[in-house]
N, C-alpha and C positions, 0 to 999 in steps of 0.2 A: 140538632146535630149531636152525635154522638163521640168521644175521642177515646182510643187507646195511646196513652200515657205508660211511654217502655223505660224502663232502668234496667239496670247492668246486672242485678243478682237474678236467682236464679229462676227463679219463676218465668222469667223472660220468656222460657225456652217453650212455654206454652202457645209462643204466639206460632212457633212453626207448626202445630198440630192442632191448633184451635181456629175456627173462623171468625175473625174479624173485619170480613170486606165491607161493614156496614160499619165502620168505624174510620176516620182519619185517624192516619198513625203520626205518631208523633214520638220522635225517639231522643232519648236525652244521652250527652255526652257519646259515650263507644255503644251505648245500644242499637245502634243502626246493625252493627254485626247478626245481630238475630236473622235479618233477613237475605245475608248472602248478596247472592246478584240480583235480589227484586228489589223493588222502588219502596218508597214512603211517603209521607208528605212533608215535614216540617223535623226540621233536625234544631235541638235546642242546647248550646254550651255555651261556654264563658271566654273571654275573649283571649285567655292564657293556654285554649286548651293544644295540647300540643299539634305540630301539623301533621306530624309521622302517622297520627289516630284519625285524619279528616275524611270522613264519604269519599267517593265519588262526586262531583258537583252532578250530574245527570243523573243519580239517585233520588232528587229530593227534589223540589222546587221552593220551599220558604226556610232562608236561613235566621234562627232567631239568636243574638247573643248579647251582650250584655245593656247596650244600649237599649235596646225595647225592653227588657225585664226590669231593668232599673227603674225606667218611665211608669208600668203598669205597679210596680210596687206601691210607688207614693198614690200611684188613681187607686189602687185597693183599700187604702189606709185611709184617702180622702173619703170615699164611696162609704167605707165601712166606720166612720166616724173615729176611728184609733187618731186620738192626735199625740202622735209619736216623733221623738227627731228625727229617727234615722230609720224609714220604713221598711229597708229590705234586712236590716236586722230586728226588726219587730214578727217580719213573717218569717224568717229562719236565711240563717244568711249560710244557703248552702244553694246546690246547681235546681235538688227536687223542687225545694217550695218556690224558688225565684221563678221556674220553669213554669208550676202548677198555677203562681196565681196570673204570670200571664196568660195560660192559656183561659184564668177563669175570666178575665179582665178582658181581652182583646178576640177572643173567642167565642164566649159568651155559650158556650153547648150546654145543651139541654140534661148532659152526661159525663163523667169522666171516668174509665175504668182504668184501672192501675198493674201494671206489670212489672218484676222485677225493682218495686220499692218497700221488700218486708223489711229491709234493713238486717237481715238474721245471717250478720259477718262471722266467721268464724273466732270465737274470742280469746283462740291463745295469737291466731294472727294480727288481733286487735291491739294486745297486749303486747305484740313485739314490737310493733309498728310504733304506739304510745310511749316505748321507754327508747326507741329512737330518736325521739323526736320529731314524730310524724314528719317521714318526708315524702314528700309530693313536687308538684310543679313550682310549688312560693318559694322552696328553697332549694330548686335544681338536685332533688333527689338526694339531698345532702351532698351534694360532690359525687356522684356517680360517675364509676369508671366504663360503665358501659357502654356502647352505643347507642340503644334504642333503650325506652323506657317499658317495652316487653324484654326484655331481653336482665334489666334488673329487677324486674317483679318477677321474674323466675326466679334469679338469685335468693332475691331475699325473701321471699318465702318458700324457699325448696325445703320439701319435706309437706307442708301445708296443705290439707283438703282445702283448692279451690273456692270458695266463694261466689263467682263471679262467672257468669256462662261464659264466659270467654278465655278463664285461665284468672292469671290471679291479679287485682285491684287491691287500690287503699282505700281503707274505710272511711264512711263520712265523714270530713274535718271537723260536724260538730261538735264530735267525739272527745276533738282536742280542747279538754279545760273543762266544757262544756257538760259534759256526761248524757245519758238517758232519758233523765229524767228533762231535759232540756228538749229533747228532741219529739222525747213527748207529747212535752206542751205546745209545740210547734204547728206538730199534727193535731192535736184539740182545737187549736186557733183557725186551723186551714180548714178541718170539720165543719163546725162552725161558719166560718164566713162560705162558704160553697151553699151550706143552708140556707144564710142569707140573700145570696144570690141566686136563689133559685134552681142550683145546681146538681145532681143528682152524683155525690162523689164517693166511688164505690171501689172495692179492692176486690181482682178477679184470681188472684194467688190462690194456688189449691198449696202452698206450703204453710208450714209455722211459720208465728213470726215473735217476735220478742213485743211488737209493737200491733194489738186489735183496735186499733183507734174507727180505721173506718169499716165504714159495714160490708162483710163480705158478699159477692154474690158471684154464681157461675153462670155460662152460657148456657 
């Protein structure tokens, strides 16, 4: 079995002019948008994520959120010998890697191609966002006066080239504290254990990216 693995930047937007019907799609957090009014298989977020951003329920048929990723964490860590305390921040404690190792754990595909996870945020929108106080869902947007959480990602990045096929997002929270170089090694670990398990885990992005960790290949 083969998976397309969707994230929110920008590369995403490959998956409308590229063939993937030989692929279960699998889309994380708002990248279900790629596909408009067609279906997918498995939609993967966190249990905070807002409901104003949710599918369709008739879009999808497997919802995966934080109770299964939790579970598949600590089996990858058991599985892969890491004796760790805290295993979902050993494998990257963000939506990608939680997502990635369950599909690699519960899944088990012979393949995983990557879309929309180069990470290549735009860095002065990185930098506004950081001396915020990165605000997101943990802290209600800092007290946003908006209505809808599209409606203050305009605000606060008006002026700002996009990032995000959909208009503008906040950047990974590993960001926060965390840096690069964390994120890095995150994706060397996740490398890595896919090798171990036999996994074939491959980046199908025809963009740059900040981060060449996995091997790239096209269709």
């Amino acid at each position: 079995m083969k998976v397309l693995y969707i994230g929110s930047g920008l590369s995403a937007l490959q998956a409308k002019t590229e063939d993937y019907s030989d692929h279960l799609i699998i889309c994380l957090n708002n990248a279900w948008r790629i596909f408009e009014d067609k279906k997918f298989d498995i939609w993967i977020h966190p249990g905070d994520f807002p409901f104003e951003n949710y599918p369709p329920r008739a879009r999808f048929y497997l919802d995966i959120t934080y109770t299964e990723y939790q579970r598949t964490a600590a089996e990858a860590c058991k599985k892969l010998n890491w004796n760790v305390k805290f295993p979902e921040h050993h494998i990257g404690y963000t939506s990608f890697f939680q997502g990635l190792y369950w599909i690699m754990m519960d899944l088990k595909p012979t393949k995983i191609g990557l879309l929309g996870f180069d990470h290549d945020y735009n860095p002065q929108k990185t930098e506004k966002w950081i001396k915020a106080e990165c605000p997101g869902i943990h802290n209600g947007f800092n007290k946003k006066s908006e209505s809808t959480i599209k409606e203050w990602s305009d605000n606060f990045f008006q002026g700002y080239e996009p990032d995000f096929f959909y208009g503008h997002g906040t950047p990974d929270p590993m960001r926060q504290g965390l840096g690069e170089k964390h994120i890095r090694e995150k994706m060397v670990l996740a490398n890595g254990a896919a090798q171990e398990l036999g996994i074939d885990l491959v980046n199908y992005s025809k963009r740059p990216s900040p981060y060449n960790v996995f091997r790239r290949e096209s269709l």
